[in-house]
C-alpha positions in Angstrom: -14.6 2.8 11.0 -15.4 6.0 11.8 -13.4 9.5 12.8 -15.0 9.1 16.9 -13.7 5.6 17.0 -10.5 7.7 17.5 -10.5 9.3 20.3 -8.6 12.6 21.1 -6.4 10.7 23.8 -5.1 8.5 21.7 -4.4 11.3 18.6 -2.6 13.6 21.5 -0.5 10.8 23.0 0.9 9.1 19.4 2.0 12.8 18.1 3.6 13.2 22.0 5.4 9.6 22.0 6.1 9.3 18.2 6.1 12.5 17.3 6.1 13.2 13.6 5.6 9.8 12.8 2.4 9.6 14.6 0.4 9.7 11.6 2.6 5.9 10.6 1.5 4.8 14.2 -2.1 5.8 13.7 -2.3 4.1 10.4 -1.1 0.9 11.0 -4.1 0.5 13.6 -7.1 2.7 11.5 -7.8 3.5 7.7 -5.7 6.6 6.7 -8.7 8.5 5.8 -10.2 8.2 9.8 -6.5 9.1 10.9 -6.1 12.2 8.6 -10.2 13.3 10.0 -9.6 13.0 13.4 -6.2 15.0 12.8 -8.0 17.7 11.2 -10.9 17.7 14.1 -7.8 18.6 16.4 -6.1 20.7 14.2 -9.5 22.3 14.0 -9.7 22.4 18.1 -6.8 23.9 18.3 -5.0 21.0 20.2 -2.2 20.6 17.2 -0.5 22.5 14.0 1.2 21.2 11.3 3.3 22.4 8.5 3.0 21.7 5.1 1.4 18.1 5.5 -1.4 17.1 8.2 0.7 13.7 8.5 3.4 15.1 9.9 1.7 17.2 13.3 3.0 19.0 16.6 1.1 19.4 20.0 -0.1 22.6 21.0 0.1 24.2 24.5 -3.6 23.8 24.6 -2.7 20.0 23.5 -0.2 19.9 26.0 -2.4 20.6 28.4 -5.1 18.4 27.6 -3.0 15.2 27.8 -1.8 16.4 31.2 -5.5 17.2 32.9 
């Protein structure tokens, strides 16, 4: 598997319905290491933030916003 196979949709809407334990969610279905890319690649795009650890993530407005076009 690779970081496209998951798709910014799917990133956005586990970290709005599970919140911080997106990254759990997003595991159980891909390899951590595709779950913690595609994280950064929206981290990087400005869609999420995160504290301390990328497995524990928060939505941006801009995220917000691109789960409700």
């Amino acid at each position: 598997m690779k970081r496209s196979d998951l798709s910014t949709r799917e990133v956005l809407t586990a970290i709005r319905e599970h919140q911080f334990n997106a990254f759990q969610v997003l595991a159980s279905k891909y390899p951590s290491k595709v779950v913690r890319a595609a994280l950064t690649r929206e981290a990087k795009a400005g869609r999420l933030e995160y504290g301390v650890s990328l497995d524990r993530p928060w939505l941006t407005p801009h995220g917000e916003r691109q789960l409700d076009a």
